[in-house]
Biopython code that builds the backbone (N, CA, C, O; Angstrom):
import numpy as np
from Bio.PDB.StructureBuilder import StructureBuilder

atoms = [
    (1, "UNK", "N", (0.855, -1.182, 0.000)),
    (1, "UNK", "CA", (0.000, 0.000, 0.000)),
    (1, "UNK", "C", (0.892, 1.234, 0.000)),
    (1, "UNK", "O", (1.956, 1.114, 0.608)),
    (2, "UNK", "N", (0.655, 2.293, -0.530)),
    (2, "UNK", "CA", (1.375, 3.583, -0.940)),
    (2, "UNK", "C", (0.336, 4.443, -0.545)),
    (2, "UNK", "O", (-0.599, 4.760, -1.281)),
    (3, "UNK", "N", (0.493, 4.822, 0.608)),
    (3, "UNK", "CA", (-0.350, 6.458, 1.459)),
    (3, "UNK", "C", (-1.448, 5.744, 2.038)),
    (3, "UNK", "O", (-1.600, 4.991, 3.000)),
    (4, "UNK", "N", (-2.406, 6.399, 0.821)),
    (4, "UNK", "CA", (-3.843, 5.850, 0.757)),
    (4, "UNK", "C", (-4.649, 5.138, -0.364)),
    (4, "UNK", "O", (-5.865, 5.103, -0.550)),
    (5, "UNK", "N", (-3.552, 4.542, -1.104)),
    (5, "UNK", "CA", (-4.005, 3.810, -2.198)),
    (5, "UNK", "C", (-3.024, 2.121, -2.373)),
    (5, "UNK", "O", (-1.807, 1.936, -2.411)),
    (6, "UNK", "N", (-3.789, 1.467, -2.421)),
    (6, "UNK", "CA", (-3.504, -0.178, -2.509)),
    (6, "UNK", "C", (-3.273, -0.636, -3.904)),
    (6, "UNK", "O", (-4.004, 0.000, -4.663)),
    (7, "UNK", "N", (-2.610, -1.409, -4.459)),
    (7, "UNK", "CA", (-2.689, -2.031, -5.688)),
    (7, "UNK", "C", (-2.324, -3.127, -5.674)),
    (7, "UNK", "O", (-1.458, -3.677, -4.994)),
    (8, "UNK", "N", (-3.125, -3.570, -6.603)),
    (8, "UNK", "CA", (-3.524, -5.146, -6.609)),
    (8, "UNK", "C", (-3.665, -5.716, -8.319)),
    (8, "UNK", "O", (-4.196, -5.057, -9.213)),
    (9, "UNK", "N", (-3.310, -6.507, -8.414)),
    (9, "UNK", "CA", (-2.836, -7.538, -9.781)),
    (9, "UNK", "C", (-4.806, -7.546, -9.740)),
    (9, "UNK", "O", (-5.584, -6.979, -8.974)),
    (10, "UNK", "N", (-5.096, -8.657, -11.192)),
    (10, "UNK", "CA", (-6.457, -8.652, -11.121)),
    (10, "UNK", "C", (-6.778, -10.015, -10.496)),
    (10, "UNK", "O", (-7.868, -10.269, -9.984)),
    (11, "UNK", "N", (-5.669, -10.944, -10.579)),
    (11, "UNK", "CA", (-6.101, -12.471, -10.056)),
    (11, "UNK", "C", (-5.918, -11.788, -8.093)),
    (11, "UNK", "O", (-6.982, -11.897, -7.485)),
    (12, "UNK", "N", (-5.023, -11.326, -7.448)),
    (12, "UNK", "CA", (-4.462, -10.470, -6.442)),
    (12, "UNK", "C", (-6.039, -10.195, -6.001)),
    (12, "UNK", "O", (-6.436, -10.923, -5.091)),
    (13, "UNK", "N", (-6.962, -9.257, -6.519)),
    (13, "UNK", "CA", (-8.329, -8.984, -6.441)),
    (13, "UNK", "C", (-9.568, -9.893, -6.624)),
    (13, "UNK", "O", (-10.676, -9.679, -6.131)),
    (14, "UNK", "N", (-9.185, -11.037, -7.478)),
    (14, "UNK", "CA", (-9.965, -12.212, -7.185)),
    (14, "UNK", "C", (-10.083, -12.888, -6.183)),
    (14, "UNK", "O", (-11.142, -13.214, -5.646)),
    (15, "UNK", "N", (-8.946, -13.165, -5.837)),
    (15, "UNK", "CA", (-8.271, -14.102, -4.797)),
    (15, "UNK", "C", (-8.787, -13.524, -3.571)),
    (15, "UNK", "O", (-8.897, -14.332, -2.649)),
    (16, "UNK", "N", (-9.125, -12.352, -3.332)),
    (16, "UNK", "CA", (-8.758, -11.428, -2.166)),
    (16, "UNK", "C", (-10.188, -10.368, -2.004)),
    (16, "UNK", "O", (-10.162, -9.329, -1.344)),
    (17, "UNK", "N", (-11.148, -10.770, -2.594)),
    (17, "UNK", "CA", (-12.151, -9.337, -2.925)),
    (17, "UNK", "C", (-11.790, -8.697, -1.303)),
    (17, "UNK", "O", (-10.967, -7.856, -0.944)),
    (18, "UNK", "N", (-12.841, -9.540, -0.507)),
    (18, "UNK", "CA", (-13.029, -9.206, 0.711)),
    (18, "UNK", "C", (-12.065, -8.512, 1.315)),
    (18, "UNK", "O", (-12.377, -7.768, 2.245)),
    (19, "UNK", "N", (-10.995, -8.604, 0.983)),
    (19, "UNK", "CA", (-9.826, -7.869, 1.808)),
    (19, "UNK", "C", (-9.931, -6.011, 1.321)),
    (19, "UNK", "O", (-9.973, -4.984, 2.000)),
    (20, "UNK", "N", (-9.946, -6.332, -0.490)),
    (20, "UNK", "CA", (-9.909, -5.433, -0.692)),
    (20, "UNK", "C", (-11.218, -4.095, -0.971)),
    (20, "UNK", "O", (-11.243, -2.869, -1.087)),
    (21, "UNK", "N", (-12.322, -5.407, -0.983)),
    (21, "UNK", "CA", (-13.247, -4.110, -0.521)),
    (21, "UNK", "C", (-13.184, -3.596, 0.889)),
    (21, "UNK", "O", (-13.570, -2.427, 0.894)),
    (22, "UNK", "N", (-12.890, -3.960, 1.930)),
    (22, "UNK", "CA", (-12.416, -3.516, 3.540)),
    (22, "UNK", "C", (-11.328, -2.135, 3.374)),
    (22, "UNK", "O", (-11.391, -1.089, 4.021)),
    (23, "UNK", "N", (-10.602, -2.397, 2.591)),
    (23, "UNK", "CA", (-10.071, -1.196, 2.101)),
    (23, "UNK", "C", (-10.797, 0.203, 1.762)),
    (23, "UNK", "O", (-10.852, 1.288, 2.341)),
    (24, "UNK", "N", (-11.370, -0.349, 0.472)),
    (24, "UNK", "CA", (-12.367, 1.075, -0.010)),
    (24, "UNK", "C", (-12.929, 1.218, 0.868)),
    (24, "UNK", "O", (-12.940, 2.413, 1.164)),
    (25, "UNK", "N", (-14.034, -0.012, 2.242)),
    (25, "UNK", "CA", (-14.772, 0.730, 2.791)),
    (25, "UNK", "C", (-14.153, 1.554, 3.846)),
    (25, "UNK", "O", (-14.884, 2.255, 4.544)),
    (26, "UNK", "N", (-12.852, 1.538, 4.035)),
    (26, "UNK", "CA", (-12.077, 2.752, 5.092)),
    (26, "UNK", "C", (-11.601, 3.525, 4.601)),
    (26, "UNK", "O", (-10.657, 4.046, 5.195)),
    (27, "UNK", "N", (-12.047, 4.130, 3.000)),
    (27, "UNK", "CA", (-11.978, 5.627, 2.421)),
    (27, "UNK", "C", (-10.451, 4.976, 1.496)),
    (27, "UNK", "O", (-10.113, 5.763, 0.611)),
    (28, "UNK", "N", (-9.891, 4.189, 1.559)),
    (28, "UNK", "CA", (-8.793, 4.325, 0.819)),
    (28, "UNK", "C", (-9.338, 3.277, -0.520)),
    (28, "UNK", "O", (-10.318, 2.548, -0.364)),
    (29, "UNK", "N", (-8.751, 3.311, -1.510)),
    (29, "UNK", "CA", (-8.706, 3.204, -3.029)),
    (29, "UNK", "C", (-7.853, 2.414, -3.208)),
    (29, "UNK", "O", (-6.926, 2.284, -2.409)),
    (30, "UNK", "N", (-8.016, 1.421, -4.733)),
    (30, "UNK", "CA", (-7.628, 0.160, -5.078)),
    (30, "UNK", "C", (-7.040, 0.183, -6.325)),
    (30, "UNK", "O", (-7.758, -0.565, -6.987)),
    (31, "UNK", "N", (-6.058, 0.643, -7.123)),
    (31, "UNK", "CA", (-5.584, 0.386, -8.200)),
    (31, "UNK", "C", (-5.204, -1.355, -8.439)),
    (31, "UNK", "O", (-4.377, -2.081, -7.888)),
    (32, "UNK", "N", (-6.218, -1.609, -9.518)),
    (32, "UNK", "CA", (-6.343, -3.438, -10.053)),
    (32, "UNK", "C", (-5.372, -2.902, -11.175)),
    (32, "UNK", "O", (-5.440, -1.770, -11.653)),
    (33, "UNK", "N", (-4.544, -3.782, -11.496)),
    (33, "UNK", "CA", (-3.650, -3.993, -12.559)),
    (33, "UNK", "C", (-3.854, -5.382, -13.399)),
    (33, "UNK", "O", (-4.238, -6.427, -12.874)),
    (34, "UNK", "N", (-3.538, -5.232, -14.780)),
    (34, "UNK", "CA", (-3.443, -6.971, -15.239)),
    (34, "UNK", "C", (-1.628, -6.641, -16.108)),
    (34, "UNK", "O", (-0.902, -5.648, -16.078)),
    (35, "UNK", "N", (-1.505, -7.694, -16.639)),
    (35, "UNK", "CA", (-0.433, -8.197, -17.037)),
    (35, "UNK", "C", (0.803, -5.949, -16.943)),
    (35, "UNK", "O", (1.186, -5.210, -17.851)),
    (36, "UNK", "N", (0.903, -5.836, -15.413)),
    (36, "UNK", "CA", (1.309, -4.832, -15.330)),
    (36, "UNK", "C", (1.102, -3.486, -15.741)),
    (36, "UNK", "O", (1.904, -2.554, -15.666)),
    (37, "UNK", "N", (-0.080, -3.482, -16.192)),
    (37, "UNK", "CA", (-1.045, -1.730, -16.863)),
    (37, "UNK", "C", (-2.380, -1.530, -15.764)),
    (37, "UNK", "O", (-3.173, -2.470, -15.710)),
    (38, "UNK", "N", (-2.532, -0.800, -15.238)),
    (38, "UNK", "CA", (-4.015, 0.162, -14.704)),
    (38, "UNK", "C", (-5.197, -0.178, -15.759)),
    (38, "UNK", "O", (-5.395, 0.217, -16.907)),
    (39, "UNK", "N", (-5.971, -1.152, -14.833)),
    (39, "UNK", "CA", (-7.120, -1.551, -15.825)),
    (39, "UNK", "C", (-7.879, -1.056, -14.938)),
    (39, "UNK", "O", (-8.838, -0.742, -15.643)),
    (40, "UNK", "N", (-8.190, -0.715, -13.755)),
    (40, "UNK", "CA", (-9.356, -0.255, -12.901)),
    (40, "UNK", "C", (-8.768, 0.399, -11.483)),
    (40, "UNK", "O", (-7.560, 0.467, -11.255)),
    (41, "UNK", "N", (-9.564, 0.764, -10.774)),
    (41, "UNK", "CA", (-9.491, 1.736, -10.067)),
    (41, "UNK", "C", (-11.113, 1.536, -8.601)),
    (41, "UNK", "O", (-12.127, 2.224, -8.714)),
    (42, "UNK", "N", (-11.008, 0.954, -7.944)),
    (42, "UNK", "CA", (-12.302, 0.736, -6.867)),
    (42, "UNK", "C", (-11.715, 2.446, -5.662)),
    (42, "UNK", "O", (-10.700, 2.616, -4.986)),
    (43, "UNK", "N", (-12.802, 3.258, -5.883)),
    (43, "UNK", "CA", (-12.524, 4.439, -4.719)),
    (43, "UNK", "C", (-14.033, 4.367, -4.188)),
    (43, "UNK", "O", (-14.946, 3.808, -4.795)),
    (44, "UNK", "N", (-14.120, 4.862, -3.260)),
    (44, "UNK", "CA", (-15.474, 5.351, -1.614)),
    (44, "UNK", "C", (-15.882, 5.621, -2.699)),
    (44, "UNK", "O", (-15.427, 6.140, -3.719)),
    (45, "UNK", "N", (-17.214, 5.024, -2.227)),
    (45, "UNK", "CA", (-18.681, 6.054, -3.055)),
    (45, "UNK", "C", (-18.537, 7.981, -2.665)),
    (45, "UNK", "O", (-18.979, 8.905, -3.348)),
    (46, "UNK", "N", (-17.735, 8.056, -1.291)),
    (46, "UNK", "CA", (-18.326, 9.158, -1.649)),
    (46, "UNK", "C", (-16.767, 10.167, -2.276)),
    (46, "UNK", "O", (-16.652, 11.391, -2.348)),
    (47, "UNK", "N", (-15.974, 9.314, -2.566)),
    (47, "UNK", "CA", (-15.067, 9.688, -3.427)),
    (47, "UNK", "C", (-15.095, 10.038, -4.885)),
    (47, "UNK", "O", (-14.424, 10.889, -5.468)),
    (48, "UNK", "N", (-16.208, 9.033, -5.471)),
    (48, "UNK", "CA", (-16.460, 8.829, -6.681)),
    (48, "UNK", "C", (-17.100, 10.383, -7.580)),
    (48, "UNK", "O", (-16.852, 10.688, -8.746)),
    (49, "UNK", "N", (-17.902, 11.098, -6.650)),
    (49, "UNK", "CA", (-18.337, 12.353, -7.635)),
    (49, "UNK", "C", (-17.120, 13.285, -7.641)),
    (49, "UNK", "O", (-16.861, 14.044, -8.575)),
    (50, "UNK", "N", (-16.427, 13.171, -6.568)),
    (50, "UNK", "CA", (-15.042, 14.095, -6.639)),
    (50, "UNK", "C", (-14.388, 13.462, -8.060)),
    (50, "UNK", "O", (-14.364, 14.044, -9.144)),
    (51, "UNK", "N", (-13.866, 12.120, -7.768)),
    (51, "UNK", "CA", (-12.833, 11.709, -8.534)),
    (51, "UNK", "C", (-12.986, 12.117, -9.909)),
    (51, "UNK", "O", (-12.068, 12.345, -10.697)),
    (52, "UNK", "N", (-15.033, 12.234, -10.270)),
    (52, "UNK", "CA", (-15.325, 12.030, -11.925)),
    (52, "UNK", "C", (-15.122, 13.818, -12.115)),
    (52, "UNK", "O", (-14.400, 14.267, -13.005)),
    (53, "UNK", "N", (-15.721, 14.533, -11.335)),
    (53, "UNK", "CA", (-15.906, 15.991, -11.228)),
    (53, "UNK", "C", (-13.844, 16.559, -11.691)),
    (53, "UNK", "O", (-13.421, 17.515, -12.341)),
    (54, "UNK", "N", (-13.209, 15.577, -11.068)),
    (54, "UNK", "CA", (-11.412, 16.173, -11.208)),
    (54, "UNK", "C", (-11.011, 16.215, -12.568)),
    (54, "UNK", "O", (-10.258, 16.918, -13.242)),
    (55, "UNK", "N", (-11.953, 14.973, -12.809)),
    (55, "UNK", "CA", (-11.383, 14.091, -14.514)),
    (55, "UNK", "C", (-11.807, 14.929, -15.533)),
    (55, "UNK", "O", (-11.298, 14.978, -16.653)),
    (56, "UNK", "N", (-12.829, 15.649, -15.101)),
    (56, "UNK", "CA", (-13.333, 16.525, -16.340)),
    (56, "UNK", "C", (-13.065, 18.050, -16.253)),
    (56, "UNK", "O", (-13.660, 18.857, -16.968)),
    (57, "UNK", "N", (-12.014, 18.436, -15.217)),
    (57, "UNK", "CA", (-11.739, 19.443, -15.239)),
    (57, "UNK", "C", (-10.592, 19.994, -16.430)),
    (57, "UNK", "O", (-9.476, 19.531, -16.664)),
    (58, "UNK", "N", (-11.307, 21.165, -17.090)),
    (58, "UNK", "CA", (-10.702, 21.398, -18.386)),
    (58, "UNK", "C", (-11.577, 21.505, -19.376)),
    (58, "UNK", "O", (-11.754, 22.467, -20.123)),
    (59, "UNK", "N", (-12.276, 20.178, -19.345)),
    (59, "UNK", "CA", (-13.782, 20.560, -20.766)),
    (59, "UNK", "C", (-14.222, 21.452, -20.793)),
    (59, "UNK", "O", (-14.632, 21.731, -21.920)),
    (60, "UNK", "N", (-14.513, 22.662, -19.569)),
    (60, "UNK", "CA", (-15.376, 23.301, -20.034)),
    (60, "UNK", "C", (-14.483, 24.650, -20.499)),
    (60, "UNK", "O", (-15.023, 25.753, -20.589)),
    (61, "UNK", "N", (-12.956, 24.423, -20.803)),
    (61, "UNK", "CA", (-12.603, 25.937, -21.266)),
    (61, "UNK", "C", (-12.459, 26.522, -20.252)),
    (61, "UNK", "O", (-13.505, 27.110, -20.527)),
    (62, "UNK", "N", (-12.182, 26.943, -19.332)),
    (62, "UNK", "CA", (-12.328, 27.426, -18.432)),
    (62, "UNK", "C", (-13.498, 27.926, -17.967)),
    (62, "UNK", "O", (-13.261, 28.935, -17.302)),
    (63, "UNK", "N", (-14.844, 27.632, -18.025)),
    (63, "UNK", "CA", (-15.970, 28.372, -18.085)),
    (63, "UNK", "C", (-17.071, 27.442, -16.875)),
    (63, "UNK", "O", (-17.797, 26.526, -17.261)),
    (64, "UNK", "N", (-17.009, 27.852, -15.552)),
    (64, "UNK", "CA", (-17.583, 27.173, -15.002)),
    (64, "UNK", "C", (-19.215, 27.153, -15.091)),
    (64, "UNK", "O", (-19.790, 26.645, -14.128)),
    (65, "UNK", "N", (-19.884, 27.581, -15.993)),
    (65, "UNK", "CA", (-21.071, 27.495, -16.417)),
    (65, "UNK", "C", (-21.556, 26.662, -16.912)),
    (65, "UNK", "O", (-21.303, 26.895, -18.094)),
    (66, "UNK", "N", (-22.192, 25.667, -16.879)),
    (66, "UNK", "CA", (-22.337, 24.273, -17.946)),
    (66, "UNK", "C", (-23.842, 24.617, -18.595)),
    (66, "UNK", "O", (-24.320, 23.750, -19.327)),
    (67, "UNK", "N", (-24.472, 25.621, -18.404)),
    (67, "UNK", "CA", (-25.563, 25.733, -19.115)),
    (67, "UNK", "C", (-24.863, 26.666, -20.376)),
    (67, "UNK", "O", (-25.189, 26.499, -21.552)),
    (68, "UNK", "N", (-23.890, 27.632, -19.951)),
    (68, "UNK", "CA", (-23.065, 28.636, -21.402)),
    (68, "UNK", "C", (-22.494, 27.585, -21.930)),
    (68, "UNK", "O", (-22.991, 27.192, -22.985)),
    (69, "UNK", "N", (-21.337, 26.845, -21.390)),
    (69, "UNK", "CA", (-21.019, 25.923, -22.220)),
    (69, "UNK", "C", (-21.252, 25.255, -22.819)),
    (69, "UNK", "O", (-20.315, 24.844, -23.503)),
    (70, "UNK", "N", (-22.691, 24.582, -23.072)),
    (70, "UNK", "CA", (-23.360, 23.610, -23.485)),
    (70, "UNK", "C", (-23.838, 24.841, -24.561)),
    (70, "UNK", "O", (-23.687, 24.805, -25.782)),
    (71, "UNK", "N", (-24.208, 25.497, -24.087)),
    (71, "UNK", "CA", (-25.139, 26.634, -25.646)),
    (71, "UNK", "C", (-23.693, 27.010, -26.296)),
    (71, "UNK", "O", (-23.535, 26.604, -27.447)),
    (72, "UNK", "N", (-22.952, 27.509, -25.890)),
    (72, "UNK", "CA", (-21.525, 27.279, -27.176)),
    (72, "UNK", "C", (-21.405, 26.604, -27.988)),
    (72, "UNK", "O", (-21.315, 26.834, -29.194)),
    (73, "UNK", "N", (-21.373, 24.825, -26.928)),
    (73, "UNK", "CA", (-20.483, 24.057, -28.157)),
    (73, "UNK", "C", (-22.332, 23.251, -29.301)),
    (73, "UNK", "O", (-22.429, 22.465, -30.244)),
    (74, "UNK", "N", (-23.230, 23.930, -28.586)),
    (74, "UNK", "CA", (-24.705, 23.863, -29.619)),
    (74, "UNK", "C", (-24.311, 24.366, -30.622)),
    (74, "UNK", "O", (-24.544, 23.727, -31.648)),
    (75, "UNK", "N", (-23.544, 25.724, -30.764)),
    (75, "UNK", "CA", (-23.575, 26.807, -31.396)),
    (75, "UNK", "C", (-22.496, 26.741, -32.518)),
    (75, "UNK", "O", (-22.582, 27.305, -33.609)),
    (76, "UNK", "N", (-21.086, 25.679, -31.923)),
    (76, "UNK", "CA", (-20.194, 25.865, -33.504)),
    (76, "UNK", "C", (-20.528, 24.415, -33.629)),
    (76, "UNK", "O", (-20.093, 23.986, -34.698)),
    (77, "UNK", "N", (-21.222, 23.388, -32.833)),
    (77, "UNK", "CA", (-21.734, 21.991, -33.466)),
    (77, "UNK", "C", (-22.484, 22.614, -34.744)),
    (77, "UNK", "O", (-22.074, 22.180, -35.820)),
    (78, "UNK", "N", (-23.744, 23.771, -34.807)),
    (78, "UNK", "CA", (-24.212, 23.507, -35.708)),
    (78, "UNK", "C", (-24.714, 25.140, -36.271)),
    (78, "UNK", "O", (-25.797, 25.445, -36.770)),
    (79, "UNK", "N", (-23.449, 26.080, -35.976)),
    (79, "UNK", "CA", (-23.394, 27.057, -36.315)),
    (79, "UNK", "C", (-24.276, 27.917, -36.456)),
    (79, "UNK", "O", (-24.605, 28.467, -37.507)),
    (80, "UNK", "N", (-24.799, 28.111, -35.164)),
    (80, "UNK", "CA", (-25.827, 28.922, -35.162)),
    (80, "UNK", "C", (-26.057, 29.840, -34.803)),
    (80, "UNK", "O", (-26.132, 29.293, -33.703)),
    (81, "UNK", "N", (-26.403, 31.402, -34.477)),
    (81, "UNK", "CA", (-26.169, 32.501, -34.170)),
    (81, "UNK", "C", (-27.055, 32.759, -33.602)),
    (81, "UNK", "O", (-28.007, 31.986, -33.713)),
    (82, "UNK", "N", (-27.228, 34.161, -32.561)),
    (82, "UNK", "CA", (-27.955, 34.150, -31.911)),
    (82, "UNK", "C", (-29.100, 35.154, -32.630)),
    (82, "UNK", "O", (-30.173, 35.369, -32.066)),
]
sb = StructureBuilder()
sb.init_structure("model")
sb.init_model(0)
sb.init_chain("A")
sb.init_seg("    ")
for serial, (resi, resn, name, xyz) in enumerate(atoms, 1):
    if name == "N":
        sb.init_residue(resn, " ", resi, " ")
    sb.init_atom(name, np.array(xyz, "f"), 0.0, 1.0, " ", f" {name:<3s}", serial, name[0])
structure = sb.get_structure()
């Protein structure tokens, strides 16, 4: 284990669920690996809207508005003016 994150092979996670869901459920996170590459990732439910909310930081241009942003990319999808 490294901090707050565990990693585990995918047979490692077969072999072992129970161990390693006991993990996530004490807030720490599971990097599953197979033949040595990041195939998955088990984090806290209540980690999960953070983690997806981090991943998409950047799409919007810098524009924390998602109702402007969304009427933008309406707008050169299908070039439309106001």
């Amino acid at each position: 284990m490294i901090g707050n994150t565990a990693i585990a092979t995918a047979t490692e996670m077969q072999n072992n669920f129970g161990r390693y869901l006991s993990i996530v459920q004490n807030g720490k996170e599971v990097i599953v690996t197979k033949n040595g590459k990041e195939v998955g990732r088990f984090v806290p439910r209540e980690r999960a809207v953070s983690y997806l909310t981090d991943s998409l930081t950047g799409i919007l241009k810098g524009n924390d508005n998602i109702d402007t942003a969304r009427d933008e990319r309406l707008k050169e999808k299908y070039a439309l003016t106001d």
